[in-house]
C-alpha positions as CSV (number, residue, x, y, z in Angstrom):
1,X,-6.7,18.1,-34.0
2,X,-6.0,14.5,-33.1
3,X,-3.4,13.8,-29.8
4,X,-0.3,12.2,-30.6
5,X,-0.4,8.9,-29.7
6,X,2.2,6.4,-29.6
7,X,1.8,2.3,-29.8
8,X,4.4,0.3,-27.5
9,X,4.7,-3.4,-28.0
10,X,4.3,-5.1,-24.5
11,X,4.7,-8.7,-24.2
12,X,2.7,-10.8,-22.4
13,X,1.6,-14.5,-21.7
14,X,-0.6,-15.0,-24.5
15,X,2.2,-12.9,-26.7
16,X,2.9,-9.1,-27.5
17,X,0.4,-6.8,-27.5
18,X,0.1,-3.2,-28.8
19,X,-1.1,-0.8,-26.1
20,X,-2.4,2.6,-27.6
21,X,-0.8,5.8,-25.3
22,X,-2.0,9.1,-26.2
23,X,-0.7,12.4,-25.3
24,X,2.7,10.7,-24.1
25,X,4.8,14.2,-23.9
26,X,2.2,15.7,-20.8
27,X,4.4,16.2,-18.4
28,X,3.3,14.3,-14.7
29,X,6.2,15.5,-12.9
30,X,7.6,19.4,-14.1
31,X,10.2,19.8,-11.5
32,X,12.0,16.5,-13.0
33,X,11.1,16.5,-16.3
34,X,9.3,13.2,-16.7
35,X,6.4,12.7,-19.2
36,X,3.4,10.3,-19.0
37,X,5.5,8.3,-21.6
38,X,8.2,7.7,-19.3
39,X,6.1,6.3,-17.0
40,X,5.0,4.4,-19.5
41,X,8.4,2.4,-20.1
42,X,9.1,2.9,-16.5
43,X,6.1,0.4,-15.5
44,X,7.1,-1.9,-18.7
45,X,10.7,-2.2,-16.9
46,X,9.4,-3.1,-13.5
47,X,6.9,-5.2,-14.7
48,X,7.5,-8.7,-13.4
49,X,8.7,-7.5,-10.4
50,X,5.1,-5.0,-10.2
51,X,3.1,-8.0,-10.4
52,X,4.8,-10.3,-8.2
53,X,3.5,-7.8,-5.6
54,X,0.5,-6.0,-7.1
55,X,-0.9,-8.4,-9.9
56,X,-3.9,-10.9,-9.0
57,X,-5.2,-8.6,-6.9
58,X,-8.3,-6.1,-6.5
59,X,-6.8,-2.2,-7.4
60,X,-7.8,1.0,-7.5
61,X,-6.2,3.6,-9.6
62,X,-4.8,7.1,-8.6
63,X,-5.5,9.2,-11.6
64,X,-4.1,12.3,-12.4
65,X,-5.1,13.5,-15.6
66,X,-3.0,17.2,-15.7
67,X,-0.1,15.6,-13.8
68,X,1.0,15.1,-10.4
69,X,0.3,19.0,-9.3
70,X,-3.1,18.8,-10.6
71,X,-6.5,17.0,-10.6
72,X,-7.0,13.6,-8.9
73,X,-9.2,11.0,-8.4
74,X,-9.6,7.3,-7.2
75,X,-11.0,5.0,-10.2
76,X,-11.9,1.5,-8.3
77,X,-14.6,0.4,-11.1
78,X,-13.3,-0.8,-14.9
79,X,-14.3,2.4,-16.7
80,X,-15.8,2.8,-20.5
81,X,-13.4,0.7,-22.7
82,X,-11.3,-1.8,-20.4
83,X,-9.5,-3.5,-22.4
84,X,-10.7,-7.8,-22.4
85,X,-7.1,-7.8,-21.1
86,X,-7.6,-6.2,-18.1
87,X,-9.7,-8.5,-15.4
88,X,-12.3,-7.6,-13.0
89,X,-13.0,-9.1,-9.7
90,X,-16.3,-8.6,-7.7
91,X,-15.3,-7.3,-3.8
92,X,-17.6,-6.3,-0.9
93,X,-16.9,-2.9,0.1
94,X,-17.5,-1.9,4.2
95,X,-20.7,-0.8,3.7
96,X,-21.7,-4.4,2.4
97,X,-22.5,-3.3,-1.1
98,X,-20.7,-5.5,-3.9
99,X,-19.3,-4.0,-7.2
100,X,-16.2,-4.9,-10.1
101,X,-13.1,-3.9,-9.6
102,X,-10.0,-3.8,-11.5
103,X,-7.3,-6.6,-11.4
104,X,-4.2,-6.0,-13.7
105,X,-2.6,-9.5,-14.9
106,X,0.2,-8.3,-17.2
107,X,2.4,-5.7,-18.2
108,X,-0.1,-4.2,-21.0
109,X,-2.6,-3.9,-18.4
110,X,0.2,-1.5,-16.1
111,X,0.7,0.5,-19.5
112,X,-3.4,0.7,-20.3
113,X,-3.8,2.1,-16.6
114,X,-1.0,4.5,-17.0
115,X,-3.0,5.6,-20.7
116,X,-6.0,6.2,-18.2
117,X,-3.7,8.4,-16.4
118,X,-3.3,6.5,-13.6
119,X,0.3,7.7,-11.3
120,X,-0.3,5.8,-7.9
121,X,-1.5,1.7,-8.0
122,X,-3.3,0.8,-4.6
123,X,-4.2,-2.8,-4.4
124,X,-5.9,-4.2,-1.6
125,X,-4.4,-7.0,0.9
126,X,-6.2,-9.9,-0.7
127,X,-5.9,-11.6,-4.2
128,X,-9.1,-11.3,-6.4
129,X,-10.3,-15.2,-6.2
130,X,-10.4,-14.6,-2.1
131,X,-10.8,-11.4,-1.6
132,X,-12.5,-11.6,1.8
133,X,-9.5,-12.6,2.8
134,X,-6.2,-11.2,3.4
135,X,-2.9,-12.7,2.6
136,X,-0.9,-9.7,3.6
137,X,-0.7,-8.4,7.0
138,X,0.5,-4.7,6.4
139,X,1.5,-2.0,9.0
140,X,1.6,1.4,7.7
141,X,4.5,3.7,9.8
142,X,3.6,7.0,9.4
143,X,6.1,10.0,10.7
144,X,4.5,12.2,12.7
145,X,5.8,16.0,13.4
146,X,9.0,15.9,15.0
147,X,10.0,12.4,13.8
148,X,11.4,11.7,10.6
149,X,12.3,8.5,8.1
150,X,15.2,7.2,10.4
151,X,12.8,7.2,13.5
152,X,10.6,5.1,11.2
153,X,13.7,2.3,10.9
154,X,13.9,2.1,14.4
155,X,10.5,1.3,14.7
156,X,10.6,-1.0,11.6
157,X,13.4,-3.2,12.8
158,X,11.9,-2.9,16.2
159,X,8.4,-4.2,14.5
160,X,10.6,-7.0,12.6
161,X,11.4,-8.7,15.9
162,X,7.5,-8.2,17.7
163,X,6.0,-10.2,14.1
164,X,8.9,-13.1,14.4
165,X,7.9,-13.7,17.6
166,X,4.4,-14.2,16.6
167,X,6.0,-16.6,13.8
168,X,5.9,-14.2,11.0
169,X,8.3,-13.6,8.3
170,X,8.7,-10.2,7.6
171,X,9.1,-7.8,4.3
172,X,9.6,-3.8,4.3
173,X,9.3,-1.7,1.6
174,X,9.4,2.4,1.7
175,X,6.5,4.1,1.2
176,X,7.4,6.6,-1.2
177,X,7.4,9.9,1.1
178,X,8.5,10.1,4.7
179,X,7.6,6.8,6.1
180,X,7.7,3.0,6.1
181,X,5.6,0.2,5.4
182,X,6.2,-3.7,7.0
183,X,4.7,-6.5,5.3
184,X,4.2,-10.4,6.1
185,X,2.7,-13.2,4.0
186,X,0.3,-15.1,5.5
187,X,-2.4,-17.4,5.0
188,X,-5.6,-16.4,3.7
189,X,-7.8,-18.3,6.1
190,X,-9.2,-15.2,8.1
191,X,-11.6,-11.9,7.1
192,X,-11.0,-8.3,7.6
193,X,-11.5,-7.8,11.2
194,X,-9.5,-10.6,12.1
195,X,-6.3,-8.9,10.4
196,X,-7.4,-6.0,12.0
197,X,-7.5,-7.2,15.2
198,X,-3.9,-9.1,14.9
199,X,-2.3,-5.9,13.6
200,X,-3.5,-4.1,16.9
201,X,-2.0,-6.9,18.6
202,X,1.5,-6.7,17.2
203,X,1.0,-2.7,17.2
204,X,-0.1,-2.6,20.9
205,X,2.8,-5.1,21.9
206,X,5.7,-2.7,20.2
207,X,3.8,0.3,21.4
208,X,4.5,-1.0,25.1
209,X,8.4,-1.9,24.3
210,X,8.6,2.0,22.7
211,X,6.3,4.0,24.2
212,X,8.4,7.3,23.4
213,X,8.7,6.3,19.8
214,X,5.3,4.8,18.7
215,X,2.0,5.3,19.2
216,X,-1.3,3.8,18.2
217,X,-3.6,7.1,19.2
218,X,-5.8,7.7,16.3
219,X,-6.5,10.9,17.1
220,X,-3.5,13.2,16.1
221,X,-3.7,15.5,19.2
222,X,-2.2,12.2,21.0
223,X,-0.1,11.2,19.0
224,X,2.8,13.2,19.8
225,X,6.3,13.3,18.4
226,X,6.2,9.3,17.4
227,X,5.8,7.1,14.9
228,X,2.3,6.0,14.4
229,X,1.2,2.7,13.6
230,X,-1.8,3.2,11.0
231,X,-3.4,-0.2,11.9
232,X,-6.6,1.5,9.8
233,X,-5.0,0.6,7.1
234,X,-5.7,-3.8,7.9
235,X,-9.4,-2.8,6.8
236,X,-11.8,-3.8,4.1
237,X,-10.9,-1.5,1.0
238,X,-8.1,0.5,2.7
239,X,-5.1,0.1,0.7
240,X,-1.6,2.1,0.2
241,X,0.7,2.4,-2.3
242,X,1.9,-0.9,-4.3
243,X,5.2,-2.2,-4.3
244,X,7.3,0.0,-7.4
245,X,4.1,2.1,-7.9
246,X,5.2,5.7,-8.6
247,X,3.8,8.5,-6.3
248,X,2.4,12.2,-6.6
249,X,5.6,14.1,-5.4
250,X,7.3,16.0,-7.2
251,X,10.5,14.5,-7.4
252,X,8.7,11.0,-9.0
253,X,9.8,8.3,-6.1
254,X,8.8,5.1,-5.5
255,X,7.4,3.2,-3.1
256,X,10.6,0.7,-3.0
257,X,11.0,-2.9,-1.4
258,X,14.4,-3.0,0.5
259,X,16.5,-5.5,2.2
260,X,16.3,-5.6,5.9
261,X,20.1,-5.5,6.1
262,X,20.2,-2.1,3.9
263,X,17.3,-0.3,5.4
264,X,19.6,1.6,7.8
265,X,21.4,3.1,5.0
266,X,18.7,3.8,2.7
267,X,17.5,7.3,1.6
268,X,13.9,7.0,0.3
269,X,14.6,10.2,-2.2
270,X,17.1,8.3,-4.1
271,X,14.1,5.4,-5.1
272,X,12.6,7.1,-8.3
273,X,11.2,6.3,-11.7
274,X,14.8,6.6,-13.3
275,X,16.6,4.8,-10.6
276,X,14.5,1.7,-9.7
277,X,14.5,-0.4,-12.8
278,X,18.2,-0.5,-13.0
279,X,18.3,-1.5,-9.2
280,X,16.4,-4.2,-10.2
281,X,19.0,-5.4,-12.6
282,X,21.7,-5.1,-10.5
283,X,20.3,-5.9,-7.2
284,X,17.0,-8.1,-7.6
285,X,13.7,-8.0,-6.5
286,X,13.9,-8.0,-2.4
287,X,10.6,-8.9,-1.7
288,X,10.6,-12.4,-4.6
289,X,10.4,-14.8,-2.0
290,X,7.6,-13.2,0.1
291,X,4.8,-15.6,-1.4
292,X,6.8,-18.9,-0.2
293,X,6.9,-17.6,3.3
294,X,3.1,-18.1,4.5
295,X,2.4,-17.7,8.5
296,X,-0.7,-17.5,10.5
297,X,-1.9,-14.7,12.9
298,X,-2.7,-17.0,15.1
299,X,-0.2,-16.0,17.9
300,X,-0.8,-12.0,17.2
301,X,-5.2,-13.1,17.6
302,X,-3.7,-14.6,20.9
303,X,-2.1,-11.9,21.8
304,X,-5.6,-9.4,20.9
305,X,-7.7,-11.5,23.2
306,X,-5.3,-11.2,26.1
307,X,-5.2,-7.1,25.8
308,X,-9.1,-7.3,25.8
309,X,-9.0,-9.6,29.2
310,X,-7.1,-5.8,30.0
311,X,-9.3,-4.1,29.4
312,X,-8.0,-2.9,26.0
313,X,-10.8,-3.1,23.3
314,X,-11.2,-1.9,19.9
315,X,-10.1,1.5,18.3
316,X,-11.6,4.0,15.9
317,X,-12.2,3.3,12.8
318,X,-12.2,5.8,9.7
319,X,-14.7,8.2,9.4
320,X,-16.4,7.2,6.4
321,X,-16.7,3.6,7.8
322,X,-20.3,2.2,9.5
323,X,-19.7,2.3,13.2
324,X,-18.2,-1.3,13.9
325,X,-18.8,-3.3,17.4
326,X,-17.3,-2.6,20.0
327,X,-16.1,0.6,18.4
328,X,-15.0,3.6,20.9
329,X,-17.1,6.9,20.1
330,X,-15.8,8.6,17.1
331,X,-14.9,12.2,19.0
332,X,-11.8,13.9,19.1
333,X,-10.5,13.5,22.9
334,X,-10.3,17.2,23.6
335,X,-14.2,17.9,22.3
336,X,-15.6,14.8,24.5
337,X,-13.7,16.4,27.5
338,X,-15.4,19.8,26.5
339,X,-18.7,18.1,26.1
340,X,-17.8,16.8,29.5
């Protein structure tokens, strides 16, 4: 027996185009009710504001085929029957091999990725014409146990001020679960490692104001109750959730820009897939004006080579990376000291 199928009209630059979605009553999220056709108007509502943020740039989908409880898997390459719609961009992954990957341009591209099943958007740092090099400069704050979403604020607004004085402009979204993620625009005139290296600086300068409250450790046995800035997630091919991408949870949030002047009040479990596009009606888009707001890293590269006249050098990378210069040994600190 054939799948139901239903045709939405989307429109886009060159004019409307019919977008094929089949199966659109599977439920992705039981506990609320919500259907891989909701998600399917949800992205068609939020779709200028989706690729303001997201669109132009290399992607990989988050595909869960049985919904959010079930299966899952990262699609980075344009599988069997893209769409001439949907763009592809050549990027060099860490391990120095080169290979397509998706770019979505316009709303019928969000809808064709949610037919492939896709929940959670992840694209990369850098748009798909330069993508050796970053125009974002994201810092990932991730709660650790014993912390919660309102010690992430503090270490948010805290973060704010360190990347202003290093001549940034500064954008904040939630992350769609428990933590925060702080963005700022800047110029793509540096790689990988030099983002890298500036996000350690700016982490490392906060991480000396609030030692109590955030932590760079790597390794989570030092980590403690605090805040941990994931500066792992400046490299090549490390990506997070999109601005208004849905994630796997059950109750269907959304990782949501917000105002600087509302973040104290927000509740991250209020941003969902029923909720966000009439925010967007009523309130805007909080992050439009990010692209007009370049900076350099220059100050925050500054700052780098003074902690390594320190005596403070690089830290770990992920474990599926090549071992980088400079790079510490990749051992947790309680096996070297049993080793020792």
């Amino acid at each position: 027996m054939a799948s139901e199928a239903t045709v939405l009209t989307v429109d886009g630059p060159d004019g409307a185009r019919e977008v094929r979605l089949s199966s659109g009553s599977r439920m992705l999220w039981p506990e609320v009710e919500l259907t891989k056709l909701d998600l399917a108007h949800y992205v068609v509502e939020v779709a200028d504001a989706f690729l303001a943020a997201n669109g132009g740039r290399p992607l990989s989908l988050q595909r869960f085929p049985g919904g959010v409880d079930g299966e899952q898997f990262f699609s980075k390459n344009p599988p069997r029957g893209t769409p001439d719609y949907v763009r592809t961009a050549t990027v060099v992954y860490p391990s120095g091999r080169t290979h397509p990957q998706l770019v979505l341009d316009e709303a019928a591209a969000i809808v064709w990725a949610v037919q492939m099943n896709t929940v959670v958007f992840h694209p990369w740092p850098s748009r798909a014409k330069t993508s050796d090099f970053p125009d974002q400069l994201r810092i990932d704050l991730d709660p650790q146990p014993g912390t919660d979403f309102d010690d992430a604020i503090a270490a948010a607004i805290a973060l704010r001020g360190v990347l202003e004085e290093a001549g940034l402009t500064t954008f904040v979204k939630t992350s769609g679960n428990r933590g925060l993620h702080v963005f700022a625009p800047i110029e793509p005139t540096h790689e990988f490692i030099d983002v890298r290296h500036a996000v350690i600086g700016a982490a490392r300068e906060l991480e000396r104001r609030m030692p109590d409250k955030v932590t760079t450790h790597w390794w989570k046995e030092e980590r403690g109750e605090r805040i941990f800035l994931d500066y792992n997630q400046a490299n090549r091919d490390r990506t997070m959730a999109g601005a208004y991408s849905p994630r796997a949870l059950a109750h269907a949030p959304v990782s949501c820009p917000v105002t600087w002047d509302e973040l104290e009040s927000v509740r991250p479990e209020n941003f969902t897939i029923r909720t966000v596009p009439e925010r967007l009606r009523t309130t805007g888009d909080p992050w439009a004006t990010m692209q007009s707001s370049l900076g350099t890293i220059d100050e925050l590269l500054r700052w780098w080579e003074k902690d390594l006249e320190r005596g403070l050098g690089e830290l770990p990378y992920p474990p599926d990376y090549p071992k980088m210069p400079g790079e510490p040994p990749r051992v947790q600190p309680s096996r070297a000291r049993q080793k020792d």
